[in-house]
N, C-alpha and C positions, 0 to 999 in steps of 0.2 A: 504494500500500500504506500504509498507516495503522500507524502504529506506539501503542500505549499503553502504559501502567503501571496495576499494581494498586495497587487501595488500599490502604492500614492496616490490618494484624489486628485484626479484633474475637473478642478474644481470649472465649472459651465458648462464644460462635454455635453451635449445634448444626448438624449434618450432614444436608442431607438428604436422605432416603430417595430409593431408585429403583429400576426394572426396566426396563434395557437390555437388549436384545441383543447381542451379542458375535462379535466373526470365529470364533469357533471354532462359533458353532452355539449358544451357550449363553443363558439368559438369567439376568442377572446382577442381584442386589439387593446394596444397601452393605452391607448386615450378612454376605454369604459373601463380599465383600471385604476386610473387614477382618482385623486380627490384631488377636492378645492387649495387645498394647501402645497397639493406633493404624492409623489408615490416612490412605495417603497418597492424594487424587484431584487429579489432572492433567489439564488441559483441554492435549489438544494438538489437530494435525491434517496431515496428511502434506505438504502443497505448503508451509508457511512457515518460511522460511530461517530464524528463529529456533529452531524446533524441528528441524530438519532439523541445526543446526550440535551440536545436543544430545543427538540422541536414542542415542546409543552411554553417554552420562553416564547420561542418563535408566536404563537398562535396568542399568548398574553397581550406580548409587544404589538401586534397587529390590530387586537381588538383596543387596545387603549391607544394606539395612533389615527384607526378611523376617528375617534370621538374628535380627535384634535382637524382632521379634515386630511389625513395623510391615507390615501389607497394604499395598499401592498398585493402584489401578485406572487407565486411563486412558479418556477421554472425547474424541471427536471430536464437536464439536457445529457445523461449518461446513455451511453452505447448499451441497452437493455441484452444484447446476444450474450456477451461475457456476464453481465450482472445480472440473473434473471427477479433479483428480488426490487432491479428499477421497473419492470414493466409497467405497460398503463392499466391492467386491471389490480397491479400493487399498490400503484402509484392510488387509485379510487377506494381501495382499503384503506392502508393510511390516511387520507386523506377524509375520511368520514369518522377510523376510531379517532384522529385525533383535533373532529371538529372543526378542522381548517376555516376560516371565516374569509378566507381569500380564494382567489382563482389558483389551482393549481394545475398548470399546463405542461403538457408535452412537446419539448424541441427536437422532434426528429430528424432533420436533417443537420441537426446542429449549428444551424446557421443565426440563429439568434443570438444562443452564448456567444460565439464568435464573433458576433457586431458588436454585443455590451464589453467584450474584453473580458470574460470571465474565465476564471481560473483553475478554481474550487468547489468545493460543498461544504459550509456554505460560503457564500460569494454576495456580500449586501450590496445593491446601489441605492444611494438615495437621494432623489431627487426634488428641487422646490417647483412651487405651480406654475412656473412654466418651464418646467422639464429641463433644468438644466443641472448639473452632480454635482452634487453637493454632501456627498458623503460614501465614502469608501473604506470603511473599516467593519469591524469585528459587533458581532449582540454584546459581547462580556465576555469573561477573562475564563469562559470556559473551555476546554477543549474539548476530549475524549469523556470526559467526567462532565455533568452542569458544576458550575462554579456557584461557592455558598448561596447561599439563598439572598444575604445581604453586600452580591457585591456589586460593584457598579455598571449599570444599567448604559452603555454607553450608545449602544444604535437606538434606543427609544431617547433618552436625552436630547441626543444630534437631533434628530429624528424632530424631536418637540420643538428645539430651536430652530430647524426650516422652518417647521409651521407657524412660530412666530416673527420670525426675521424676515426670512428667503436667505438664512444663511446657514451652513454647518461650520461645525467648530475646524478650526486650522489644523488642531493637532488629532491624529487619527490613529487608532491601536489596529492594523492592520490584521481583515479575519485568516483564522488557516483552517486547513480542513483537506479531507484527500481530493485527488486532481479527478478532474470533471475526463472520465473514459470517454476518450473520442474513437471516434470509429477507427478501426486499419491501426489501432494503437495500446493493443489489448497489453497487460502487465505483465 
């Protein structure tokens, strides 16, 4: 398993578009994912112990950033042939036991990851209301384990200050997590 980190925010980078499919049946473009404030998109994918140790944060963080007016989506963009526990009928378990309150889509050709510059699982963007990055780092200082229960909240914080500013914070604890299987690149 490969482990990485994102890069540095390039802070204005715009956001870009797409039309995925979704567990629920739907098919989703970034502009009905967003909110009035910002959207957040999340490269996760169900079998990496990174996201796995997260995703009850993940889905917190989500529902207390809509109130604030921040959409979030999430993206499974892993090569499902070598990982059979990414497929999309996994991907629609997960994503019901764990009440997902966001789109959770499918990037099968991989072409999406690869325009946002994604890396990992998980992989945060996050962007102000008019879609431009404003945040490229880490949920919190957890890895493979969730990190204490009282520790610092960093992609919901950021996250809050888009929605009030139109700015993220400068300083960025960049996320890690295992590398996003691309196709023809199995491990």
């Amino acid at each position: 398993m490969v482990s990485l980190q994102t890069p540095v925010c390039d802070f204005g980078q715009p956001a870009p578009d797409f039309a995925l499919p979704g567990v629920d049946g739907r098919v989703w473009t970034r502009d009905q994912c967003r909110g009035e404030k910002g959207l957040l998109v999340m490269f996760i994918c169900n079998h990496c112990p990174y996201v796995k140790a997260v995703r009850d944060r993940i889905v917190r963080d989500a529902r207390e950033l809509a109130a604030l007016g921040i959409g979030s989506v999430a993206i499974m963009a892993n090569d499902p042939s070598d990982y059979p526990e990414d497929s999309f009928e996994n991907m629609q378990r997960v994503a019901a036991e764990c009440g997902f309150p966001f789109p959770y889509l499918l990037d099968e050709t991989q072409a999406v990851a690869k325009a946002f510059g994604a890396v990992c699982t998980p992989d945060f963007f996050g962007y102000d209301a008019g879609l431009g990055l404003q945040y490229r780092g880490r949920l919190d200082a957890s890895r493979k384990e969730a990190a204490p229960p009282d520790a610092r909240r960093d992609l919901f914080e950021a996250m809050r200050e888009v929605a009030a500013t139109g700015r993220g914070p400068r300083e960025q604890i960049p996320s890690m997590g295992c590398s996003i299987k691309w196709r023809g690149e199995g491990d």
